[in-house]
C-alpha positions as CSV (number, residue, x, y, z in Angstrom):
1,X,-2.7,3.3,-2.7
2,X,-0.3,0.3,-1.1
3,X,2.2,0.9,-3.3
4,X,5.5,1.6,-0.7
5,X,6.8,4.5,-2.7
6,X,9.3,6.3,-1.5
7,X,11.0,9.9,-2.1
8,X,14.8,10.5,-1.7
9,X,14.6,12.7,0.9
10,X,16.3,13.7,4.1
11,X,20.4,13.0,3.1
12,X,21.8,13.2,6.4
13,X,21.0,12.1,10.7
14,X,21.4,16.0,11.5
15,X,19.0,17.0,9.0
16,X,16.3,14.8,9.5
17,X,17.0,15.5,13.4
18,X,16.7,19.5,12.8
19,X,13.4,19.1,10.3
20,X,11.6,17.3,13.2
21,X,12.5,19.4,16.1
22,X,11.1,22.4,14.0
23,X,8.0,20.3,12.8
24,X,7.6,18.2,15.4
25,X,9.0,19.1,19.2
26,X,11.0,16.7,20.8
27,X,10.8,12.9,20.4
28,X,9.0,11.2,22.8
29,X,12.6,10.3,24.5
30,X,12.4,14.3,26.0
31,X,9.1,15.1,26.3
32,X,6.6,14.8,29.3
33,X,5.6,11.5,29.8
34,X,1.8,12.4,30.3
35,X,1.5,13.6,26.9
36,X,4.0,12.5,25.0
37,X,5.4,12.6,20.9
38,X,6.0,9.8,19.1
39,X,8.6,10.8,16.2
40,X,8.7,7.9,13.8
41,X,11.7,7.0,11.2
42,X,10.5,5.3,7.8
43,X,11.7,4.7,4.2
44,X,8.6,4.7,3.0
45,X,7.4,8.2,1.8
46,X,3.8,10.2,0.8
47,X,3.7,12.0,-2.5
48,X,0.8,14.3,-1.7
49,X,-1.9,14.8,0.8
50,X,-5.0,14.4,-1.8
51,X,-6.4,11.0,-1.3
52,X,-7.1,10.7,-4.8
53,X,-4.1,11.5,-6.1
54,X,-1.5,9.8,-3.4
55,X,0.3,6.8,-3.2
56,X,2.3,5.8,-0.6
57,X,1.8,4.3,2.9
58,X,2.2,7.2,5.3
59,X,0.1,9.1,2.9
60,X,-2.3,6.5,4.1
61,X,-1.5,6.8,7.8
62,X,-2.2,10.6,7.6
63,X,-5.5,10.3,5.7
64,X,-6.8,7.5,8.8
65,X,-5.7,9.8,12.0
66,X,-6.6,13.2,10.2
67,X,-10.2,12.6,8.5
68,X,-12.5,10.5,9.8
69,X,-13.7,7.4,8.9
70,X,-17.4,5.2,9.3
71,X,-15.6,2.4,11.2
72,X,-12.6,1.3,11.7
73,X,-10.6,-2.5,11.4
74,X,-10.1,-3.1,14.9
75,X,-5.7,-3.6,15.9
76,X,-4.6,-7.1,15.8
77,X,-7.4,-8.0,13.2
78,X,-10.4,-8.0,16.0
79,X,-12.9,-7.3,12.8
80,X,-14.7,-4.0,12.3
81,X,-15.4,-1.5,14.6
82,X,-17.5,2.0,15.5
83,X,-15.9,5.5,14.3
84,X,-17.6,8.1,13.1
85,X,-20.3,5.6,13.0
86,X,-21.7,4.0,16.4
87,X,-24.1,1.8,15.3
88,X,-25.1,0.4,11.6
89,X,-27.3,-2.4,9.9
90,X,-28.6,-3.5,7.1
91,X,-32.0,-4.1,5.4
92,X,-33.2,-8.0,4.7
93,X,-32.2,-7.8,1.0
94,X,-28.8,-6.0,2.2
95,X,-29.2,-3.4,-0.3
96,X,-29.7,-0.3,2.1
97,X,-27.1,-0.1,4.9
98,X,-27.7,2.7,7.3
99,X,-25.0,4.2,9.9
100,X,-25.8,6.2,12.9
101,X,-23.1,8.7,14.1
102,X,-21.8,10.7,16.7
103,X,-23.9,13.9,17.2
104,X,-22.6,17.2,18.3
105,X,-19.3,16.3,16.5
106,X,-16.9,19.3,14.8
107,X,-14.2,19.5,12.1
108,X,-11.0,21.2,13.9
109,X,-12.2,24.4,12.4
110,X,-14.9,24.1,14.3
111,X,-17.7,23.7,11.6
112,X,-19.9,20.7,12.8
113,X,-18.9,17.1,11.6
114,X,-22.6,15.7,10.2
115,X,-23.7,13.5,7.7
116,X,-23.9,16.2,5.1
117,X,-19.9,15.6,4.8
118,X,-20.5,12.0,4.6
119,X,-23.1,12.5,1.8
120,X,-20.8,15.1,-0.2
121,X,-18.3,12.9,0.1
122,X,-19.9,9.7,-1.1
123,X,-21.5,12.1,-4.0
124,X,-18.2,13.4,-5.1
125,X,-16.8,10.1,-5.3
126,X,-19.6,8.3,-7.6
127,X,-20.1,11.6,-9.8
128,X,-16.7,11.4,-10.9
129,X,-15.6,7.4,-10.2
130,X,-14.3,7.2,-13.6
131,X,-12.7,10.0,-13.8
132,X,-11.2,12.5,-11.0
133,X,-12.0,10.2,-7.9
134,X,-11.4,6.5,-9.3
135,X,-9.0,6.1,-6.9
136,X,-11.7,6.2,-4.4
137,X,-14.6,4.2,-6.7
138,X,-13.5,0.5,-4.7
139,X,-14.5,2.1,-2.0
140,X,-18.3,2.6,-3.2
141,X,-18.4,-0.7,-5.1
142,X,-22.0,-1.2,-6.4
143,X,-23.3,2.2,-4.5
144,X,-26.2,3.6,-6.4
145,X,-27.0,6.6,-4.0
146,X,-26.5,7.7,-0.7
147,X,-29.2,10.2,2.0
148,X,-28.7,12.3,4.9
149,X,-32.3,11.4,7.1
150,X,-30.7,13.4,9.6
151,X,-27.3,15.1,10.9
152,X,-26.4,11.5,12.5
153,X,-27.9,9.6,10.0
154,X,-26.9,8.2,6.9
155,X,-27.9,5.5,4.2
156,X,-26.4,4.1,1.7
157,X,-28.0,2.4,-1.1
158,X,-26.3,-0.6,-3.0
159,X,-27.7,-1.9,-6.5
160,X,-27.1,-5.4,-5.3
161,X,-25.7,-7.8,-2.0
162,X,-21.6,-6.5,-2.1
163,X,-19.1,-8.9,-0.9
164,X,-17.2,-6.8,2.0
165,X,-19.4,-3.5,2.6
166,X,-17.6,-2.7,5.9
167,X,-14.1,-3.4,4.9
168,X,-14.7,-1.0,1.6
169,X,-16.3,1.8,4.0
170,X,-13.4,1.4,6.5
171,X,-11.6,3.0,3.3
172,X,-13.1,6.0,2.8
173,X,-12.1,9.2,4.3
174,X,-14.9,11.5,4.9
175,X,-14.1,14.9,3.3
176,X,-14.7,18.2,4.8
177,X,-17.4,19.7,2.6
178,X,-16.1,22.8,3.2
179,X,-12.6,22.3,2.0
180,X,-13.7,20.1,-1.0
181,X,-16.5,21.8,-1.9
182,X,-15.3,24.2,-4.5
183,X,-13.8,21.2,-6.5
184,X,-17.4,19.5,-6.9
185,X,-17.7,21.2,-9.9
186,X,-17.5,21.2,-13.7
187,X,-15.5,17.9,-14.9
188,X,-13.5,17.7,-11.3
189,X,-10.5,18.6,-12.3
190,X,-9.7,20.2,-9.7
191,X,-10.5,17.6,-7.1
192,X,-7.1,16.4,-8.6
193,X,-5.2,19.0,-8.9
194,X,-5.8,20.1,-5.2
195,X,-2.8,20.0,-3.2
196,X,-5.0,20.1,0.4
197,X,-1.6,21.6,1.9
198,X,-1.5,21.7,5.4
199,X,-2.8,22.2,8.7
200,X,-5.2,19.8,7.1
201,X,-9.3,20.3,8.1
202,X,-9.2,17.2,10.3
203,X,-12.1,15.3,11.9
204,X,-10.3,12.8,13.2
205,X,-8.2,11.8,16.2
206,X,-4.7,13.9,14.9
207,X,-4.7,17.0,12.3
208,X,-1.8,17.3,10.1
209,X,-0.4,20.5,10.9
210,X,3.0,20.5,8.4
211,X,3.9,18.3,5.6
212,X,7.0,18.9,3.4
213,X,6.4,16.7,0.1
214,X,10.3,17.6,-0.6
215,X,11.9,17.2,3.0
216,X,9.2,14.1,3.4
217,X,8.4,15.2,6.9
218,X,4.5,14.9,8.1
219,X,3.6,15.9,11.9
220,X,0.2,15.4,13.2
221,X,-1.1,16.7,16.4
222,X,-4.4,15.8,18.6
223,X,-7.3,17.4,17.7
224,X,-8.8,18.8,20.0
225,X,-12.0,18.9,18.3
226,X,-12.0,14.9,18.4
227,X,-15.5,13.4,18.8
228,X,-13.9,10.6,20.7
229,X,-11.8,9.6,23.5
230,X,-8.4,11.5,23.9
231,X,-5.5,9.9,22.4
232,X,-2.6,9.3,24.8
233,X,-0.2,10.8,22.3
234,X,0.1,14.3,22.1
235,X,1.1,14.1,18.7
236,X,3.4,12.0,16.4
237,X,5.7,12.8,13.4
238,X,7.4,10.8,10.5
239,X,10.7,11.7,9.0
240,X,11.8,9.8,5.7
241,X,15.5,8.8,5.4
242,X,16.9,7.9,2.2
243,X,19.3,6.0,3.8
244,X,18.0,2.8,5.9
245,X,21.5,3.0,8.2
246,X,20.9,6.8,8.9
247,X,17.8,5.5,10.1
248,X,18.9,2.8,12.3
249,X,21.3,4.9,13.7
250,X,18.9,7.6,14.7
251,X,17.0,4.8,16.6
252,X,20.1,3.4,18.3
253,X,20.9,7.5,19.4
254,X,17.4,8.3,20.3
255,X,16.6,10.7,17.8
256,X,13.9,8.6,16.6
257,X,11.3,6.3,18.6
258,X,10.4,4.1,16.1
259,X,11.6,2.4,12.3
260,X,9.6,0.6,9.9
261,X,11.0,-1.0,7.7
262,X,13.9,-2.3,9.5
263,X,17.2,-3.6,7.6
264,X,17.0,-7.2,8.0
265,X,20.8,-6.6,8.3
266,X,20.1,-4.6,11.9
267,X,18.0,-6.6,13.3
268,X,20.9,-8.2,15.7
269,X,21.7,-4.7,16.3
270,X,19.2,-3.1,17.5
271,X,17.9,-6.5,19.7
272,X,21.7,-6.4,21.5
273,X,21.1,-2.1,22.3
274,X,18.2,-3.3,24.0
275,X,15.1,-1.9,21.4
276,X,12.0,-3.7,20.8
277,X,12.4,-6.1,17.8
278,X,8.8,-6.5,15.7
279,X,9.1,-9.6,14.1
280,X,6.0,-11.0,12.2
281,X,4.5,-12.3,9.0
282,X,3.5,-9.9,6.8
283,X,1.4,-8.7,3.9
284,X,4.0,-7.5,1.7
285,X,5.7,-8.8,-1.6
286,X,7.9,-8.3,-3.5
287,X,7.7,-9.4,-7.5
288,X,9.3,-8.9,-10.7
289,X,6.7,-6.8,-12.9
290,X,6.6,-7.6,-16.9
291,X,5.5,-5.1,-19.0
292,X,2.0,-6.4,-20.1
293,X,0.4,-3.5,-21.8
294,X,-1.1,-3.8,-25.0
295,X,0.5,-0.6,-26.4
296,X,4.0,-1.8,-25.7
297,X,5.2,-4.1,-28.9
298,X,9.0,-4.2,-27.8
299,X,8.9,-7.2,-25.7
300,X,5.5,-9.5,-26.9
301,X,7.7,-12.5,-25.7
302,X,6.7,-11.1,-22.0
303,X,2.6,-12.2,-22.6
304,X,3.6,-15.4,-23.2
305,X,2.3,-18.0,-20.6
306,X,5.2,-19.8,-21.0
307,X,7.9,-17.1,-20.3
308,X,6.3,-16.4,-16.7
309,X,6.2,-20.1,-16.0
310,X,9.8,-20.5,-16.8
311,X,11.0,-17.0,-15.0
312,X,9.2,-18.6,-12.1
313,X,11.2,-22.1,-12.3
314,X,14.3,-19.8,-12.3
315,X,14.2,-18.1,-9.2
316,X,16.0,-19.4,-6.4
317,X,13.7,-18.2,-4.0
318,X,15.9,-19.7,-0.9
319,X,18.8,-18.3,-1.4
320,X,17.3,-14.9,-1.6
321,X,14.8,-15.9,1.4
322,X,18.5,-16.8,3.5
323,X,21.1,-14.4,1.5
324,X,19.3,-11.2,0.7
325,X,16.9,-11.4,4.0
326,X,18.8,-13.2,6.5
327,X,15.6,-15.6,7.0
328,X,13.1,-13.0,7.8
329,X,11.2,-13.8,4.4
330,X,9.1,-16.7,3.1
331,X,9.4,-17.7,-0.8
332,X,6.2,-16.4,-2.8
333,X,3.9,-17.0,-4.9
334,X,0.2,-15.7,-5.2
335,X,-0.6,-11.8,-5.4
336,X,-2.8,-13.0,-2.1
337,X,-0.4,-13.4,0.7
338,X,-0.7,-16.0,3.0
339,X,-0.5,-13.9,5.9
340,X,-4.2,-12.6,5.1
341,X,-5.0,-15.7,7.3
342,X,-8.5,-16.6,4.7
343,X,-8.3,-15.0,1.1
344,X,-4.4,-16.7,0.2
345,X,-5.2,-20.0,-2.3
346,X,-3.0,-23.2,-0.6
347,X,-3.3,-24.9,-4.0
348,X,-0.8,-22.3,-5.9
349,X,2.6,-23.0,-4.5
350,X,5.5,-21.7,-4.9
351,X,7.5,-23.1,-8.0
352,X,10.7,-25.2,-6.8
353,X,13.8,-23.6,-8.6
354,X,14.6,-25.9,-11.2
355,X,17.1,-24.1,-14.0
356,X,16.3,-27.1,-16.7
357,X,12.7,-27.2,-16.4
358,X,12.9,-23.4,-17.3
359,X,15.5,-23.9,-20.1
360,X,13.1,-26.9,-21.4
361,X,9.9,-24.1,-21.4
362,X,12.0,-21.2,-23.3
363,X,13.1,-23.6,-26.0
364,X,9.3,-24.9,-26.0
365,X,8.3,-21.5,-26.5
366,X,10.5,-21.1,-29.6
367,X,12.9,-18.7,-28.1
368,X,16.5,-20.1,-28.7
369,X,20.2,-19.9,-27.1
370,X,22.1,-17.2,-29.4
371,X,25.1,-16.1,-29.7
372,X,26.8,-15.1,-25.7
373,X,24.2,-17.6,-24.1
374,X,21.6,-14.9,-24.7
375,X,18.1,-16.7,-25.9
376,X,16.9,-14.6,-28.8
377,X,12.9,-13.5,-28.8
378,X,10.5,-12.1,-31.9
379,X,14.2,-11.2,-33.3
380,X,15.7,-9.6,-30.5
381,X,18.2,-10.5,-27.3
382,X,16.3,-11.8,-24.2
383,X,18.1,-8.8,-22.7
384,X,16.3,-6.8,-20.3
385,X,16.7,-3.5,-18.0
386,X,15.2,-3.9,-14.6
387,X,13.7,-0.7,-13.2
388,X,14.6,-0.9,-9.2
389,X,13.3,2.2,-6.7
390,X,16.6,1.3,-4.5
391,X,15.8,3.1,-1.7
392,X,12.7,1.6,-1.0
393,X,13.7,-1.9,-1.9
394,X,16.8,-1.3,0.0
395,X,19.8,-3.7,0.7
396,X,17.6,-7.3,0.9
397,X,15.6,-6.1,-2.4
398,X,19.3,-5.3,-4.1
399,X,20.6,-8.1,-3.3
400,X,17.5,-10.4,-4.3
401,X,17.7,-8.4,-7.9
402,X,21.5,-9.6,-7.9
403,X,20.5,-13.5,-7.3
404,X,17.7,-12.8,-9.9
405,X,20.2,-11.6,-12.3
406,X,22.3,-14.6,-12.0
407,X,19.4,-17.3,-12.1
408,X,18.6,-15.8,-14.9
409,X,21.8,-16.3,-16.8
410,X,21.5,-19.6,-16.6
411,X,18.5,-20.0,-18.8
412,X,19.9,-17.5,-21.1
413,X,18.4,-14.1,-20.0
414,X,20.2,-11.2,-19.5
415,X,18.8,-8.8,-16.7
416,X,20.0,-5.5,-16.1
417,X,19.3,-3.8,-13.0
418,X,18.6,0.4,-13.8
419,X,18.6,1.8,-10.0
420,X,16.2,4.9,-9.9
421,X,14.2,7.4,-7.9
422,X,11.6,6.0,-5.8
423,X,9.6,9.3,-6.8
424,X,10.1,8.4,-10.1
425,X,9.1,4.8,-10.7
426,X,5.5,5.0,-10.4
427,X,5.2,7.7,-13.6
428,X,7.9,5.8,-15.3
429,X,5.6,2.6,-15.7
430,X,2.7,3.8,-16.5
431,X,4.4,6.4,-19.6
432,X,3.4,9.4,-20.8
433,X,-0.5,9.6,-21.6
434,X,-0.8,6.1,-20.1
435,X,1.4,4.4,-22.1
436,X,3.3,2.0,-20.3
437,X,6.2,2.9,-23.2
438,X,10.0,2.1,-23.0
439,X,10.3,-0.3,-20.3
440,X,10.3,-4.4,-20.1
441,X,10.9,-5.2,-16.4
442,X,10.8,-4.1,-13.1
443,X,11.2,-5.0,-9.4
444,X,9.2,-3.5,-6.7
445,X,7.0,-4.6,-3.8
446,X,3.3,-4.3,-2.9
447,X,1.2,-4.1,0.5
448,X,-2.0,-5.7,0.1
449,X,-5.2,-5.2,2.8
450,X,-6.0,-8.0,4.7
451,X,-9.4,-8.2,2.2
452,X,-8.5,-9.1,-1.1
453,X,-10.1,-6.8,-3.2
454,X,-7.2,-3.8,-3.2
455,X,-4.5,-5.7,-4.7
456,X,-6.8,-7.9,-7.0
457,X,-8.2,-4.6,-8.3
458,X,-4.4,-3.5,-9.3
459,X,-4.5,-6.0,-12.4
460,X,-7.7,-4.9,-13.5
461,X,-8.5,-2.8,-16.8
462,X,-10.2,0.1,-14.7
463,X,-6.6,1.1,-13.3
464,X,-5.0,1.1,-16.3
465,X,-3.4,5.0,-15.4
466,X,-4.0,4.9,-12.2
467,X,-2.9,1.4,-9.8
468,X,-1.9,-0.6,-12.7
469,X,1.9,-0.7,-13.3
470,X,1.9,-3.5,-15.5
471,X,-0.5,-2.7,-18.1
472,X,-2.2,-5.4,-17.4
473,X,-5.8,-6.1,-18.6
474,X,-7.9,-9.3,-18.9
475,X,-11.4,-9.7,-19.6
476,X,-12.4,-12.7,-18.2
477,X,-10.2,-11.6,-14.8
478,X,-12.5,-8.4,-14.7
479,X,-15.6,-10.4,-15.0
480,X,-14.6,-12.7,-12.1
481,X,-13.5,-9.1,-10.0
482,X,-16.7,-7.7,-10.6
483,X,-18.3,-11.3,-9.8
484,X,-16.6,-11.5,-6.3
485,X,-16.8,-7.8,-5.2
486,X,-21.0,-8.6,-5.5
487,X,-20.6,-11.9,-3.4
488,X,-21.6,-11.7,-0.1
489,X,-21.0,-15.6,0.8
490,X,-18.0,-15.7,2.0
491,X,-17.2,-19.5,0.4
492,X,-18.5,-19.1,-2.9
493,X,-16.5,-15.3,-3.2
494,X,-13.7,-17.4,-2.0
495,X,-13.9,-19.8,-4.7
496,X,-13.8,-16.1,-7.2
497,X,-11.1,-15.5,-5.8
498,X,-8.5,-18.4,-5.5
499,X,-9.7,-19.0,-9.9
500,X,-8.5,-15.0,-10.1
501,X,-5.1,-15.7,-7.8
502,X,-4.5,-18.9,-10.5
503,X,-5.3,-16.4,-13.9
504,X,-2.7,-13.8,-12.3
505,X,-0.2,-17.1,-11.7
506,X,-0.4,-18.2,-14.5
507,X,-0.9,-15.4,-16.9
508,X,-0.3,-12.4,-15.5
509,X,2.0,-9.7,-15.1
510,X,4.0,-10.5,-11.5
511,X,6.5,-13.2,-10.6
512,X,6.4,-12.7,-7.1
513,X,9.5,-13.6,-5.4
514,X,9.5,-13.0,-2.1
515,X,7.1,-12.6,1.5
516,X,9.0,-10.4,3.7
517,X,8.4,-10.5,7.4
518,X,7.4,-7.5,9.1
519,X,10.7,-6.3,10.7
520,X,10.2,-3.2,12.8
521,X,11.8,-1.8,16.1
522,X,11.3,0.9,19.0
523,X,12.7,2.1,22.2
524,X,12.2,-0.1,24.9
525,X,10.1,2.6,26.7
526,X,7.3,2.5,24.5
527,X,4.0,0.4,24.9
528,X,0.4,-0.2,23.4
529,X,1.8,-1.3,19.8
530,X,-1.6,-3.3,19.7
531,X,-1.6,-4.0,15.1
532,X,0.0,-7.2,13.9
533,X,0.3,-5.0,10.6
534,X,2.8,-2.4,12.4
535,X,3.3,1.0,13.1
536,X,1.8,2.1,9.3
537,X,-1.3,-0.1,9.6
538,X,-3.7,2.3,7.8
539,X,-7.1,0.7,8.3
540,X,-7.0,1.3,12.0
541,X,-5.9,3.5,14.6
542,X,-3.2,1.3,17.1
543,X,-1.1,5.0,18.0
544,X,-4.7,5.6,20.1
545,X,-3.1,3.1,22.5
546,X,0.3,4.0,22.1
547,X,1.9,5.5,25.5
548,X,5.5,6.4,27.0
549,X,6.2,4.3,29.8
């Protein structure tokens, strides 16, 4: 679900301004400074409110504050912390882990909050893990079965030691068994199909009380219901603008508290208006994808080893680093992003951009120069349409498409970019029935979890349909992702997992261009922004903090 998709949206300032005041209330600008609103501005977008259907990182953000969760990853990566769960351990062997939770708790219906909803949920999930809830089945890696002792007690059964138990949990939403219920049933099809429209059931700190999938407008209020400490918030809302300006501008005028992503290009601005500038490394990156799927014939030429090597030695990662994001960007290389601070493999580095040593790999590969400079492949023109969601790449990932297409040309490859609806893009990769039909490139960006297991999991064969946009699928790299999710030594999954970053440089489907800092702002009145993964850090809950000075 890290996928930053975004919807085309909200076309002008005034309309996104008029959408929140009816959704939301004021912005935290006008309201009372006891309890105030926090009205956030975003690119990024949610496609729908079921968890095992969405993509999308406020889709994310709505699932953490609305449902809640066994633990939480502490703000500012302090390691894992109590939720729903105050206590848990584990048994000698590590194969029964057992949580003890709030008692008394309630659902903001009012229906109590026990571990029979964490025992439906975890049920749900495994009955259908490879079908209707496989979205969710990472989360239960190597659970076998799950028990409800009592209404604060739960334990969970593993069928061997599991690499990362906590981090997976941290994941998983726990469903209202009331709401979900009815879907439990048959072949779960409807678990899918379920829209869970809002005011959301929420057990969690905030209930989602509107969402417009079209307008792209979520508001979430407290719940009063919470089992835990009041939130200093009264509530907070996030408007999508399909234009990055209209966004910065709404910040500059007030009408908006907070952006994320922030143009690279406004950074100056905003600093010399007197906002907050959030300026940090980050998880993110963006890559060119190639089309890897076995069912797609057109292009064989983008399997070969040898083509990714020399697409690699043809990016001039600098210039895109210093022209398309102004500096705020470190060159790339692994799926694993430095920034993770443990899981990133030093030994891959980031190929220097060398046009010959690329020209000298394409000829090795048999592809020669035809006529135009075009290389010619399996009988056809190295000529290739680049899929691009433009909103959500915005200005830097335009422009770093541009430089790409001109590197290219100079080993004889023709890119063309085909700008489309970030609503759109996901579907289009993967084809109709799972096809991955009709495409050879794209360009798009990912947000991986500070554990590795997410984005590893996106090349594997089980997400073919589902995660997977490059119809990618390896054997011998889902043998060594099964082999590290069950490794509970931290050095020897380490060693897993720096082999599977090497498989997916050399062999797989991304050429990963570019690290982008995390480049967010606010109004200077606003404090407690505690997460060094920003305002849409989904594994924790920084807006707790988050007050109107």
């Amino acid at each position: 679900m890290n996928r930053l998709r975004t919807v085309c949206t909200i076309a002008t300032l005034a309309t996104a301004v008029t959408l929140t005041a009816a959704a939301c209330g004021s912005s935290g600008a006008t309201s009372s400074s006891s309890s105030p609103m926090l009205t956030i501005g975003t690119t990024y977008s949610c496609n729908s409110m079921n968890p095992f259907v969405s993509y999308g990182v406020t889709c994310a953000v709505a699932f953490r504050y609305n449902y809640p969760h066994l633990v939480n990853l502490g703000p500012s990566d302090e390691g894992i912390q109590p939720a729903f769960a105050t206590s848990w351990s584990s048994s000698a062997n590590q194969l029964v882990w057992t949580f003890h939770l709030h008692s008394g708790a309630k659902w903001s219906d009012g229906k109590p909050l026990t571990s029979a909803d964490v025992l439906f949920t975890i049920d749900m999930i495994l009955k259908y893990q490879t079908s209707a809830t496989a979205a969710g089945a990472l989360w239960l890696n190597n659970v076998v079965s799950a028990a409800a002792p009592s209404p604060t007690e739960v334990a969970i059964t593993y069928s061997k030691p599991t690499a990362n138990v906590l981090g997976l949990l941290a994941q998983l939403p726990i469903l209202p068994k009331s709401v979900w219920g009815k879907y439990d049933t048959g072949n779960g099809a409807g678990i899918k199909t379920f829209t869970n429209p809002a005011p959301m059931v929420a057990g969690g700190p905030y209930q989602l009380t509107y969402f417009n999938p079209t307008s792209q407008v979520e508001t979430l209020k407290r719940n009063p219901s919470y089992y835990g400490p009041k939130p200093s918030l009264s509530g907070f809302g996030i408007e999508h603008f399909s234009n990055p300006s209209t966004m910065v501008q709404g910040l500059l005028s007030h009408q908006v508290d907070y952006v994320a992503p922030l143009p690279v290009t406004s950074a100056a601005t905003v600093k010399k208006a007197g906002m907050v500038l959030v300026n940090d490394p980050g998880l993110q990156f963006h890559d060119l994808i190639l089309n890897h799927s076995a069912k797609e014939t057109a292009y064989p030429e983008l399997k070969n080893p040898l083509v990714l090597e020399a697409f690699n030695y043809a990016l001039n990662r600098q210039q895109m680093v210093q022209q398309a994001y102004l500096g705020y960007a470190e060159p790339g290389n692994s799926i694993v992003p430095p920034a993770d601070g443990q899981w990133h493999d030093p030994s891959i580095t980031t190929l220097p951009y060398d046009p010959a040593k690329a020209n000298a790999l394409l000829n090795q590969a048999g592809y020669k120069m035809g006529s135009g400079g075009v290389r010619v492949a399996d009988g056809h023109p190295m000529s290739y349409q680049v899929l691009i969601p433009v909103d959500e790449e915005g200005g830097e990932g335009v422009r770093a498409l541009q430089i790409a297409v001109s590197d290219f040309a100079k080993i004889g490859v023709t890119l063309t970019p085909k700008y489309t609806d970030d609503a759109a893009i996901g579907s289009a990769l993967i084809g109709t029935n799972n096809s991955y039909a009709g495409w050879s490139m794209a360009q798009w960006s990912w947000l991986p979890q500070v554990d590795p297991s997410f984005i590893l999991s996106v090349l594997t064969c089980d997400q073919l349909g589902d995660l997977s946009d490059s119809g990618y699928c390896n054997a011998n790299y889902d043998n060594m992702y099964s082999q590290q999710l069950s490794t509970a030594n931290v050095a020897a999954r380490k060693k897993i997992v720096y082999e599977m970053q090497e498989l997916a440089f050399t062999q797989g489907p991304y050429v990963v261009t570019v690290y982008p800092n995390l480049l967010q702002a606010h109004a200077a009145g606003w404090t407690g922004f505690v997460s060094s993964l920003g305002i849409f850090d989904y594994l924790s809950v920084p807006l707790l903090s988050v007050h109107d000075s």
